[in-house]
C-alpha positions in Angstrom: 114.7 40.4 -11.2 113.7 39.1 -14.7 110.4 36.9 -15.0 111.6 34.3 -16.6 114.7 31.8 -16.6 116.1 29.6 -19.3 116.4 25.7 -18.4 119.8 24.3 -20.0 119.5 20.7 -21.4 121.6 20.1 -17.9 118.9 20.6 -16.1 115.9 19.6 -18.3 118.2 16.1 -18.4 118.6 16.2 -14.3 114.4 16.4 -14.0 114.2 13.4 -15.9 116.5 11.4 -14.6 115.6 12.2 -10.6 112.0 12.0 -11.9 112.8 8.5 -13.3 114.9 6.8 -10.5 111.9 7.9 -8.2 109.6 6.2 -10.6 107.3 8.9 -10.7 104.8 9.7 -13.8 104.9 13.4 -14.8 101.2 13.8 -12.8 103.2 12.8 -9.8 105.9 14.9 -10.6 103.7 17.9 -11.5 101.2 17.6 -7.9 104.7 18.0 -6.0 106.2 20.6 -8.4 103.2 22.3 -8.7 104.0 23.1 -12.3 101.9 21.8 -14.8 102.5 18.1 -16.9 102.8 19.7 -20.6 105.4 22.0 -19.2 107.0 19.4 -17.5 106.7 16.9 -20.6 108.3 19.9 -23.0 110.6 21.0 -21.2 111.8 16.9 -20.7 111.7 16.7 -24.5 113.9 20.1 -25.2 110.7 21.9 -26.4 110.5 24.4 -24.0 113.8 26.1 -22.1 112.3 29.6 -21.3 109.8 29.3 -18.2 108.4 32.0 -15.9 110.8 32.3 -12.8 108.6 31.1 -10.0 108.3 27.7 -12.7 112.2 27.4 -12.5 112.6 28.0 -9.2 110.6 25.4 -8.1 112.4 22.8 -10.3 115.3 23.7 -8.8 114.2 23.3 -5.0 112.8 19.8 -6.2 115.9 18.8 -8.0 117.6 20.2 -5.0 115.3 18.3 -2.3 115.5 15.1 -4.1 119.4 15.1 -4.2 119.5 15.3 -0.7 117.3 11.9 -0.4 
């Protein structure tokens, strides 16, 4: 399994928008992520697509987790 994953403007668009309607900052974001608030703030702004797996991964369960809500 490859180390890292690529994060399409889909779902760097998705993080801010679920991240938004829950009116959390990106330090709130980041403690329940546990992924760390530049990465979060670059890969919001398009700066950064290509993140280690186990970053991606638990995007996705959050984006996941917070659809559900």
């Amino acid at each position: 399994m490859s180390t890292y994953k690529v994060i399409d403007n889909e779902m760097a668009r998705s993080l801010l928008i679920k991240r938004r309607q829950q009116s959390m900052t990106l330090a709130d974001m980041a403690k329940e992520t546990n992924v760390t608030r530049d990465i979060l703030s670059q890969i919001e702004r398009g700066k950064k697509q290509v993140v280690q797996a186990r970053v991606f991964g638990s995007l996705a369960t959050w984006l996941e987790s917070e659809e559900r809500s």
